[in-house]
C-alpha positions as CSV (number, residue, x, y, z in Angstrom):
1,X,-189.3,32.9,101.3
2,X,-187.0,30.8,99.3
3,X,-182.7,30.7,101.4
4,X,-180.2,31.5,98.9
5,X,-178.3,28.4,98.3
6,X,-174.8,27.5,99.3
7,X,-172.5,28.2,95.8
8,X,-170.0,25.8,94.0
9,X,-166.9,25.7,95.8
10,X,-167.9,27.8,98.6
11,X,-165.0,26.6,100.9
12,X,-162.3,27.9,98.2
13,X,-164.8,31.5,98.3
14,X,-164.4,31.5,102.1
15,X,-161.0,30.8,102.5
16,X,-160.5,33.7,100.1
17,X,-162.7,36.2,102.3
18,X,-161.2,35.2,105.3
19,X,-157.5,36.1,103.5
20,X,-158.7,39.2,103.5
21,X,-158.7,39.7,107.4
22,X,-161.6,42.6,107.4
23,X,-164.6,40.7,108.9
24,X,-165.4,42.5,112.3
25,X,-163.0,45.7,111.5
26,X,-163.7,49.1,112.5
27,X,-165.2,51.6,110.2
28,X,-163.0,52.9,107.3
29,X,-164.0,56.6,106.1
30,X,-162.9,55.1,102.1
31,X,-165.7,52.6,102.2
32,X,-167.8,55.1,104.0
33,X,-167.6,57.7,101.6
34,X,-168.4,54.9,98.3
35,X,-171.6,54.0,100.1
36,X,-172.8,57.9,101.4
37,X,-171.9,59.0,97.0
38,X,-174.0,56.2,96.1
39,X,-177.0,56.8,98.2
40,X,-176.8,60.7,97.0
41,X,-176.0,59.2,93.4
42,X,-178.8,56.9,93.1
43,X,-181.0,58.6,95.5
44,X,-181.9,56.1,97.4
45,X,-181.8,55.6,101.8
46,X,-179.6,52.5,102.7
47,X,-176.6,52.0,100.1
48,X,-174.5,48.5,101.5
49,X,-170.5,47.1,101.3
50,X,-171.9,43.6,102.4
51,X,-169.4,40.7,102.5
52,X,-171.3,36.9,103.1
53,X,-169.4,34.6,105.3
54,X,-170.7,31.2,106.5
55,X,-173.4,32.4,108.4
56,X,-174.3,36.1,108.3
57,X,-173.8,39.1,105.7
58,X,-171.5,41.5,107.4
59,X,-171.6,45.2,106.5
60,X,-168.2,46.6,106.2
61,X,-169.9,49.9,105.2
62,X,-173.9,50.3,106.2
63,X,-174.8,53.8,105.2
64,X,-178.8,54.8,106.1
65,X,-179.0,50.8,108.0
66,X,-177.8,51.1,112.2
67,X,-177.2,47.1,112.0
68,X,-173.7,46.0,111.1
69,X,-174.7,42.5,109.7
70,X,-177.8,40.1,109.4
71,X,-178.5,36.4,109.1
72,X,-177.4,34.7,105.5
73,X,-180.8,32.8,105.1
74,X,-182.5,36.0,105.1
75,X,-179.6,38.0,102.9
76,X,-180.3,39.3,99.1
77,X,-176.5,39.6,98.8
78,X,-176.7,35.3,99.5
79,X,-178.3,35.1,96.4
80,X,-176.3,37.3,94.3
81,X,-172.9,35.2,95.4
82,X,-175.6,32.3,95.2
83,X,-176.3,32.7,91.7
84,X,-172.7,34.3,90.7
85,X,-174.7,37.3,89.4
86,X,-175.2,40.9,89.6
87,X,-179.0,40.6,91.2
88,X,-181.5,43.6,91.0
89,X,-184.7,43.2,92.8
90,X,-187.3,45.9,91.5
91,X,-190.4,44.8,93.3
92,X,-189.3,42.1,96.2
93,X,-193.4,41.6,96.8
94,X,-193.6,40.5,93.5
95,X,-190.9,38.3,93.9
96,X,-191.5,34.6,95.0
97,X,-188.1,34.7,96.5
98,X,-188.6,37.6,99.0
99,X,-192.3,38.4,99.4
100,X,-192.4,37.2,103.2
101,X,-188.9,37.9,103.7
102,X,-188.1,39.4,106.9
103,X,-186.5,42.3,105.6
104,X,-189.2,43.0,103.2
105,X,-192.2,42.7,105.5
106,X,-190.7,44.4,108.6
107,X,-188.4,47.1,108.7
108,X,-185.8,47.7,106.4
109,X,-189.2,47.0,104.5
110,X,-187.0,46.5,101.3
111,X,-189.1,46.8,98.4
112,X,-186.1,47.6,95.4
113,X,-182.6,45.8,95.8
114,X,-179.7,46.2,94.1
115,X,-176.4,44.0,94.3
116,X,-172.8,44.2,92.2
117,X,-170.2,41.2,93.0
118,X,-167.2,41.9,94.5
119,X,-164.5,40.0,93.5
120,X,-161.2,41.4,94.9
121,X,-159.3,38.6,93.5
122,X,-160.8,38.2,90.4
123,X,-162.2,35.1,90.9
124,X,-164.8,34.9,93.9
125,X,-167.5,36.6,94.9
126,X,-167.0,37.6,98.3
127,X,-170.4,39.7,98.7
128,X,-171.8,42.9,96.9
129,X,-171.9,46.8,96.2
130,X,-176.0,47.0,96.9
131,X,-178.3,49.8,97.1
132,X,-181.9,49.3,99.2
133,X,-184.8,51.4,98.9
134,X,-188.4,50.8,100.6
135,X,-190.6,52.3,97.3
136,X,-190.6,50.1,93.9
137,X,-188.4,51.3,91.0
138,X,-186.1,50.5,87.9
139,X,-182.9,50.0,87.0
140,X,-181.5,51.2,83.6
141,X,-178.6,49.9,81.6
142,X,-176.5,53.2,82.9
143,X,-176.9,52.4,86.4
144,X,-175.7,48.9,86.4
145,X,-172.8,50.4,84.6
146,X,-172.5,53.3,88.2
147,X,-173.1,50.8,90.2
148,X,-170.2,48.7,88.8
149,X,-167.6,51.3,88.6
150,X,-168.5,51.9,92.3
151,X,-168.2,48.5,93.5
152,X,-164.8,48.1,91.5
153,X,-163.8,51.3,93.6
154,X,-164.8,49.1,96.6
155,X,-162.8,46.1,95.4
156,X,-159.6,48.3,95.0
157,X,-160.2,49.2,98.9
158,X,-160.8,45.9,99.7
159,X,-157.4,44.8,98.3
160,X,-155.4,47.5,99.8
161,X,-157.2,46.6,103.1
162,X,-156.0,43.2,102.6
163,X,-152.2,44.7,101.5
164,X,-152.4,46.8,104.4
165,X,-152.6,43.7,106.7
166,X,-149.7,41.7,104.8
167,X,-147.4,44.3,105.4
168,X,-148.0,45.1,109.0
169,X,-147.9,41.2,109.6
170,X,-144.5,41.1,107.5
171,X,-143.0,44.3,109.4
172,X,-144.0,42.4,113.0
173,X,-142.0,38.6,111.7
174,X,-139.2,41.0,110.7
175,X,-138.8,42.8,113.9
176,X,-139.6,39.7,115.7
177,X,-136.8,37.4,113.2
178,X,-134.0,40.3,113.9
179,X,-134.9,39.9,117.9
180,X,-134.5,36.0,117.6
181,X,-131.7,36.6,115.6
182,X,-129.7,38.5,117.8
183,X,-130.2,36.3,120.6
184,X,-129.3,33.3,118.4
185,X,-125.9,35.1,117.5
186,X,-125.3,36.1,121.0
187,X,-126.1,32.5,122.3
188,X,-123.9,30.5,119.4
189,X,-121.2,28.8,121.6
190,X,-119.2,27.7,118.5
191,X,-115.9,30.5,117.0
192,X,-117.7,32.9,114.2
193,X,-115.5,34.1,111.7
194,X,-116.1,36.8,108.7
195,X,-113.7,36.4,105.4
196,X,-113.5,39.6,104.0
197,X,-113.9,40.3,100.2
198,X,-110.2,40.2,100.3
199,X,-109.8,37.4,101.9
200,X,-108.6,38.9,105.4
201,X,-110.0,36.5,108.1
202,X,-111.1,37.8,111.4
203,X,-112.7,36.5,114.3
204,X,-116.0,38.1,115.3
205,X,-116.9,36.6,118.9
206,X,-113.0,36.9,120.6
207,X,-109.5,38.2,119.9
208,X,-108.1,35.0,119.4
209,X,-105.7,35.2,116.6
210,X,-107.0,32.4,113.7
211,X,-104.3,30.4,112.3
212,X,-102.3,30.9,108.9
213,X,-103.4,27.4,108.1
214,X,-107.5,27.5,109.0
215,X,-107.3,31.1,107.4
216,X,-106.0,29.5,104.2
217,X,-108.8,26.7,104.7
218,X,-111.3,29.3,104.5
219,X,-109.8,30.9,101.3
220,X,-109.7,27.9,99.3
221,X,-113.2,26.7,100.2
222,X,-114.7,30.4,99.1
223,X,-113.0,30.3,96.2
224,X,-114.7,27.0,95.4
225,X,-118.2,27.9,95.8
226,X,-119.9,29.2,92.3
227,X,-123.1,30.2,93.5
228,X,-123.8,33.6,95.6
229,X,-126.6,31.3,97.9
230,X,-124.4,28.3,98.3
231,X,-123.6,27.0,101.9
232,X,-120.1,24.9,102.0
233,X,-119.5,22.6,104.8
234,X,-116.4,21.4,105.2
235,X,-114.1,19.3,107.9
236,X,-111.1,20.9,109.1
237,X,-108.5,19.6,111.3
238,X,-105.0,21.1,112.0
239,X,-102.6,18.3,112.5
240,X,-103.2,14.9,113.2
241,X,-103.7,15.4,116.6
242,X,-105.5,18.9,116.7
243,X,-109.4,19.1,117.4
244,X,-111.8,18.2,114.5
245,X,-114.3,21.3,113.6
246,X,-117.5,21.1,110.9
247,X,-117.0,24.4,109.7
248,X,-120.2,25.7,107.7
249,X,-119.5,28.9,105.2
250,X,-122.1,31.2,104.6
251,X,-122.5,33.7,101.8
252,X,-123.4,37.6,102.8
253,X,-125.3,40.2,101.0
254,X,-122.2,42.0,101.4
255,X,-119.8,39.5,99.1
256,X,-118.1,38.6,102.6
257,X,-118.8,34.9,104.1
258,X,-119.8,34.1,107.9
259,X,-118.2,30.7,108.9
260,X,-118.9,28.7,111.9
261,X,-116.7,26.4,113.6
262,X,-118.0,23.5,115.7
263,X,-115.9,21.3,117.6
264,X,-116.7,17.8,116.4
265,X,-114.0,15.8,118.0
266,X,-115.8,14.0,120.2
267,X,-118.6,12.7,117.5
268,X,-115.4,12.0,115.2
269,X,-114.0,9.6,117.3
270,X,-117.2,8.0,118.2
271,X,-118.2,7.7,114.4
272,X,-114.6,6.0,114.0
273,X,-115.3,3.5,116.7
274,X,-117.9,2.8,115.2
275,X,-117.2,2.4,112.1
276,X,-114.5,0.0,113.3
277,X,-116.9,-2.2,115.3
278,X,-119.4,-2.1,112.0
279,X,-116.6,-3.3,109.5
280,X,-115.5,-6.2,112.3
281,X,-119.1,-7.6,112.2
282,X,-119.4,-6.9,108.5
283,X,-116.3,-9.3,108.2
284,X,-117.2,-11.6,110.7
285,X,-121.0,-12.1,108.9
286,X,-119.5,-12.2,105.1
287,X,-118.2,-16.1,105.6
288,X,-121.7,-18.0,107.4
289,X,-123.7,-15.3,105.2
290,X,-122.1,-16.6,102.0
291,X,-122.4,-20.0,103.1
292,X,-126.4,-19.5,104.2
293,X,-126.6,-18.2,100.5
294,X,-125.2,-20.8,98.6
295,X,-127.7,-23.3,100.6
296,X,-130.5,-21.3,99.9
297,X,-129.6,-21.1,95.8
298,X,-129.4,-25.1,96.1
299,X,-132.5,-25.0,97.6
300,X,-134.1,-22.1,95.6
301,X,-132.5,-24.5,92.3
302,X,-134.0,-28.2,93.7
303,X,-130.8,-29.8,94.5
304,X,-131.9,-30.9,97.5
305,X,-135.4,-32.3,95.8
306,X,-138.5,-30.7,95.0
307,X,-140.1,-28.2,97.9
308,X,-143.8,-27.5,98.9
309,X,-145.1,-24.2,97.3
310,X,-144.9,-22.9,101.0
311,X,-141.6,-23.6,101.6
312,X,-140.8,-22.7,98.4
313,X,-142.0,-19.4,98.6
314,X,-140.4,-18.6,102.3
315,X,-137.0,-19.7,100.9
316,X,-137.0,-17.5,98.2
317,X,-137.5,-14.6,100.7
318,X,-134.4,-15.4,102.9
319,X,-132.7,-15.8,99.5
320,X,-133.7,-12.3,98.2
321,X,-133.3,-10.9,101.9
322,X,-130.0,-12.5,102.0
323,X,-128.8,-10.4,99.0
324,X,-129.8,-7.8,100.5
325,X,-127.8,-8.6,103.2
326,X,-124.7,-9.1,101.2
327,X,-125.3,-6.1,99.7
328,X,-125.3,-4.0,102.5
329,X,-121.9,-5.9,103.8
330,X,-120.2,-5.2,100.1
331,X,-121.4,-1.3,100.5
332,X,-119.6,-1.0,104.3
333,X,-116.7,-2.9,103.5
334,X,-116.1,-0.8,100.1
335,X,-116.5,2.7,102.5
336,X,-114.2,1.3,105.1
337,X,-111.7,0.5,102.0
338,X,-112.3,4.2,100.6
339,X,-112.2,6.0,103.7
340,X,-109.1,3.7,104.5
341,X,-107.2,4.5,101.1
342,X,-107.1,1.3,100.3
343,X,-109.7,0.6,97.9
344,X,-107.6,-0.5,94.6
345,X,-108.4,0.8,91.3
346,X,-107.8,-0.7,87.8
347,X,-108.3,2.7,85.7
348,X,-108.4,2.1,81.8
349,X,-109.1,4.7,79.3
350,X,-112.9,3.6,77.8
351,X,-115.1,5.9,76.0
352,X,-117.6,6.9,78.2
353,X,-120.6,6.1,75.8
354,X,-120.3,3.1,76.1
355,X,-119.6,2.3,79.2
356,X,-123.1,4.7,80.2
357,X,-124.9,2.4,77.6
358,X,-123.6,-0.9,79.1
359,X,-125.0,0.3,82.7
360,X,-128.5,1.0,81.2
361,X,-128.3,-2.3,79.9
362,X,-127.3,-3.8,83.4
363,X,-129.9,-2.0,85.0
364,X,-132.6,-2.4,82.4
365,X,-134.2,-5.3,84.2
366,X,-134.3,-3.8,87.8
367,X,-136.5,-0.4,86.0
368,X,-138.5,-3.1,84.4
369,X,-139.6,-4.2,87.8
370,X,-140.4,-0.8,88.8
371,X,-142.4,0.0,85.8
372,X,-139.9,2.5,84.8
373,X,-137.8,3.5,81.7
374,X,-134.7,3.9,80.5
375,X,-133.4,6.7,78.1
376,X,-130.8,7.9,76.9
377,X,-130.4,11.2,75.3
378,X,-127.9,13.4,73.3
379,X,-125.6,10.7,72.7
380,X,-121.8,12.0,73.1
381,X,-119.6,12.5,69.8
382,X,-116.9,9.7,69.3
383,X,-113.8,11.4,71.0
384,X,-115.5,10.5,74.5
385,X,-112.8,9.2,76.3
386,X,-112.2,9.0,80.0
387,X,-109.6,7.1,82.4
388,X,-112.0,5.3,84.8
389,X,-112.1,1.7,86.4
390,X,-115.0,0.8,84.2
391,X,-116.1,-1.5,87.2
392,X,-116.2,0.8,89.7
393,X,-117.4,3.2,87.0
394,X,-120.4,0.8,86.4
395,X,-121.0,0.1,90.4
396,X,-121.3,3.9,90.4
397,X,-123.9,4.2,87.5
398,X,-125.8,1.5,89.5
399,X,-126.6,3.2,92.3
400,X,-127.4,6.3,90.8
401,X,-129.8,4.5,88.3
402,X,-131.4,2.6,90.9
403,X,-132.0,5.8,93.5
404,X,-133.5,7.3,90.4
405,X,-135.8,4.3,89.0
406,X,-136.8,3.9,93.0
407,X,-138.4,7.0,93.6
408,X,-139.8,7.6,89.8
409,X,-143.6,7.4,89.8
410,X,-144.8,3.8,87.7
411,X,-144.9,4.3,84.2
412,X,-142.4,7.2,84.5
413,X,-138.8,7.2,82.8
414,X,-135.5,8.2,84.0
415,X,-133.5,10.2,81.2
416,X,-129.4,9.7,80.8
417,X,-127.9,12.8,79.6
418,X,-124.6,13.0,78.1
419,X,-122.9,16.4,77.2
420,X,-119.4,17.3,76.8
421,X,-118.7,20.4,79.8
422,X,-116.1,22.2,81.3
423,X,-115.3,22.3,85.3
424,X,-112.5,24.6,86.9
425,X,-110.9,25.0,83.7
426,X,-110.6,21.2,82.5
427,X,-112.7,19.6,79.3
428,X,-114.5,16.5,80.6
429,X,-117.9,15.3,79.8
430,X,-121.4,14.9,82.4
431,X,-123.7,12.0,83.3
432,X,-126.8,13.3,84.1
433,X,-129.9,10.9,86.0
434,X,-132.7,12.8,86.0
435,X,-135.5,11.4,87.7
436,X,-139.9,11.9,88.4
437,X,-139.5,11.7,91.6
438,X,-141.4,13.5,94.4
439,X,-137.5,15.3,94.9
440,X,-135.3,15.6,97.9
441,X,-136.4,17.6,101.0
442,X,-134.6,20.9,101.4
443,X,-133.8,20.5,105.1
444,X,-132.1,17.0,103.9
445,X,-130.0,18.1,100.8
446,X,-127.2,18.6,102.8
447,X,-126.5,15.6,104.0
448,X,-127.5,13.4,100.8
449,X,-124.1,12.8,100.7
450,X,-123.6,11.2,104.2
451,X,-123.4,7.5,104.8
452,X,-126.1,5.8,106.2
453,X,-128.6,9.2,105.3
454,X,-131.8,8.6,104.0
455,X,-134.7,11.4,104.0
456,X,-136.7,9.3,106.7
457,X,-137.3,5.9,108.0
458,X,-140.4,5.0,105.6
459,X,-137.6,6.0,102.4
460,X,-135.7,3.3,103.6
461,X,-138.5,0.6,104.2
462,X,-140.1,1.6,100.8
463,X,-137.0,1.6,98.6
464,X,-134.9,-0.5,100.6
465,X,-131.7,0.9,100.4
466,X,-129.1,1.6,102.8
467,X,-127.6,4.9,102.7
468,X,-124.5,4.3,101.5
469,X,-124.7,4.2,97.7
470,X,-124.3,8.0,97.2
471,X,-121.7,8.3,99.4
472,X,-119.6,5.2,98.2
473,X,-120.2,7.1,94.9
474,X,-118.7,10.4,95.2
475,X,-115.7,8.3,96.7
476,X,-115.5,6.1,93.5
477,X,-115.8,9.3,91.1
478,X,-113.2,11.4,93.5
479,X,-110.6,8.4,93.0
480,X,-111.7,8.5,89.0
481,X,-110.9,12.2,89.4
482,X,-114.2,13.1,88.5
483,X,-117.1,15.0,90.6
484,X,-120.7,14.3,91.8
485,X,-123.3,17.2,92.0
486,X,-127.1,17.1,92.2
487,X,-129.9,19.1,91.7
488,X,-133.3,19.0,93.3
489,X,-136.6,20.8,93.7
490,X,-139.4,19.2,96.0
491,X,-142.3,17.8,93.7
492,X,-140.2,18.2,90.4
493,X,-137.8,15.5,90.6
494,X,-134.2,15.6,91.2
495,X,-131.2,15.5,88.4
496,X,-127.7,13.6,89.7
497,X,-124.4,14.6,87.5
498,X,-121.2,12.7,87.6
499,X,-119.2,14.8,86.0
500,X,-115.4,13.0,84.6
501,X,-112.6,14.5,83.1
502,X,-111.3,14.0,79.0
503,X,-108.5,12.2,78.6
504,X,-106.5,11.1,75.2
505,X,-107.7,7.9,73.6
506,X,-105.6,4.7,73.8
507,X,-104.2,2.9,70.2
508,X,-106.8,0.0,71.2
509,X,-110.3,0.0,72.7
510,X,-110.6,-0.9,75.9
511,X,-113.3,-3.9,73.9
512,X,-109.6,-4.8,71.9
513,X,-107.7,-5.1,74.8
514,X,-110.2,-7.4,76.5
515,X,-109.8,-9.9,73.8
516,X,-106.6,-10.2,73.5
């Protein structure tokens, strides 16, 4: 007796069984009547819906055969998935493969087998439509064509078995989400508002009345959300001395939008604490850091005589750590200024081509250490002027560039997109970094904006960044009167847009000026 042989990919043709959910299920009068037609159709005793798993063949439907399943090493239907054939058996003593099989020499005493592939999903076989009689015989070309519209009649059942279970399991996780979601609702402890289509706002969990002001909130951010799906969070606080709420504003299927308030006061005044006590220390380190700098770049540049390659190399560490150091200083210090109002601008009108094309060029050689490119496409027309702070504009560009050449794949590119565009009404023009990256989590998207967030603590130690750069830019772009947007889809890449508004060009160029 030869044992069928395990088939290509067999884990892939198990997983796909096992999908099905039908192993071990009680009898089902559809396959039942298949296999009783095909015995009277083909006129012979035992007619099979046999399905292989890892160890046994199991019969879904067994017409003229008591047993429910046998072993796989001793299964014709093993070799039919085996081979990835239809298998037909005429004389199985005059076949090497099943002379002494068990199933030939003792009772079913198989002599003539049968066996048509079922493939449910089109792709594997999962067992087969077979037909077993004990006396010798043929099989014409018009009975493999019965026998296979009767085992794609068994496929169809298997499938709507296998539809059957989907929608039972989906009509249990939606009873069991609305349960969960009632008790959620009833255990929020934060205010729940609805804002009608009209814009009437109403309290949902009390009969407090909600105030002309945080009812006008509410109207304004609606109005500014574009999308049907989009969530806007938002910081609301009436007065300067009234509590501080996160208020989040959810769409409805009904055109209506849920908001919930949460009190935040108490995490607002610890986040200004410490963002106090962060810019103190980021003062008091900028003077002995500067100086540790400038000693290590006179080292670094053999002022102080030649080093040992050792010492050499550990030096140039705390220099390049020390940067990074002074970066991270810069980056608070500018966020305190911005969050202060009293960062100071120098706005100029510039066309914006340029000043995109100047920041590739700055950033050029940190893609280059990356392995990463730099292009720019659909160059703007020549009216592209904007009223920026070209530096602030460029320290901008910089940290969107470098987010994007960081998480690009070596040997990818990052593509700069320029395209005149409306927003709310106004002409402007968009920036667009589009990255290769592995893209941003969904759960984190929200807070991508946030200082100090990065998707996890492994982002940070692979990239080295410090969470601020997107948030310093939307400031910098806000003051420029301009916006920030992004988006992203996990394992696609993400695409940044810094979006500024048109403005009339000056007599001179902003390159004129500069040389005068």
């Amino acid at each position: 007796m030869r044992t069928p042989a395990r088939p290509g990919g067999e884990l892939h043709r198990l997983n796909a069984l096992y999908e099905i959910e039908i192993l071990d299920t009680s009898r089902d009068p559809g396959f039942d009547r298949l296999t009783e037609l095909a015995s009277d159709l083909f006129d012979v005793p035992i007619a099979l819906v046999s399905l292989v798993d890892e160890h046994r063949q199991w019969f879904k439907s067994h017409y003229g055969l008591e047993s429910c399943e046998t072993p796989r090493d001793i299964s014709f239907c093993a070799h039919a998935v085996a081979d990835d054939r239809t298998l037909v058996v005429e004389d199985a003593l005059q076949d090497e493969r099943f002379h002494d099989n068990p199933l030939v020499v003792s009772s079913p005493h198989i002599r003539f087998y049968a066996g048509q592939l079922l493939r449910p999903d089109g792709r594997h076989a999962l067992g087969t439509f077979c037909l077993l009689d004990p006396r010798p015989r043929t099989f014409s070309v018009a009975d493999h064509r019965r026998l296979s519209l009767l085992a794609s009649q068994a496929e169809e059942l298997l499938r709507e078995h296998q539809l059957r279970v989907r929608l039972l399991e989906q009509k249990r996780t939606l009873a069991s989400t609305t349960q969960r979601l009632g008790a959620l609702l009833r255990a929020i402890p934060d205010p729940l508002y609805l804002v009608g289509v009209a814009g009437d706002v109403s309290r949902l969990d009390g009969d407090d009345p909600v105030s002309d002001a945080f009812a006008d909130a509410l109207r304004k951010q609606r109005s500014d959300i574009d999308g049907v799906s989009d969530i806007r969070t938002f910081t609301w606080q009436e007065g300067d001395d009234g509590p501080v709420f996160e208020v989040r504003l959810l769409p409805t299927q009904d055109g209506e939008h849920l908001a919930i308030a949460r009190d935040v006061t108490e995490r607002h005044q610890i986040e200004r604490m410490k963002a106090e006590f962060v810019s103190t220390v980021s003062h008091e380190l900028r003077t002995p850091l500067t100086a540790i700098r400038g000693a290590l770049g006179m080292l670094v540049q053999g002022m102080a005589g030649p080093l040992p390659d050792d010492a050499r190399s550990l030096v140039a560490v705390a220099d390049k750590n020390g940067g990074r150091l002074a970066r991270l200083i810069d980056d608070i210090l500018d966020m305190e200024k911005l969050e202060a109002g009293q960062l100071v601008m120098h706005p100029r009108i510039a066309p914006l081509g340029e000043l995109v094309a100047q920041a590739l060029l700055d950033n050029a050689p940190y893609a280059e250490s990356f392995s990463v490119g730099l292009d720019l496409v659909r160059p703007l027309p020549a009216e592209d002027w904007v009223g920026v702070d070209p530096d602030r504009f460029a320290q901008a560009m910089a940290n969107l560039l470098s987010n994007a050449i960081k998480h690009s794949p070596a040997g990818g590119d990052v593509r700069v997109e320029l395209a005149p565009r409306a927003l709310a009404g106004r002409e402007g023009f968009e920036v667009a970094v589009v990255d290769q990256g592995a893209g941003i989590p969904l759960a984190f998207q929200p807070r991508v904006f946030e200082r100090f967030a990065q998707a996890d603590g492994s982002d940070r130690r692979r990239t080295g960044g410090t969470g601020l750069g997107l948030a310093i830019t939307r400031r910098l772009v806000a003051l420029m009167q301009g916006e920030v947007s992004f988006t992203s889809v996990p394992g696609k890449g993400t695409r940044f847009c810094l979006w500024l508004p048109r403005t009339q060009p000056p007599f001179t160029s902003i390159k004129e000026e500069t040389h005068e």
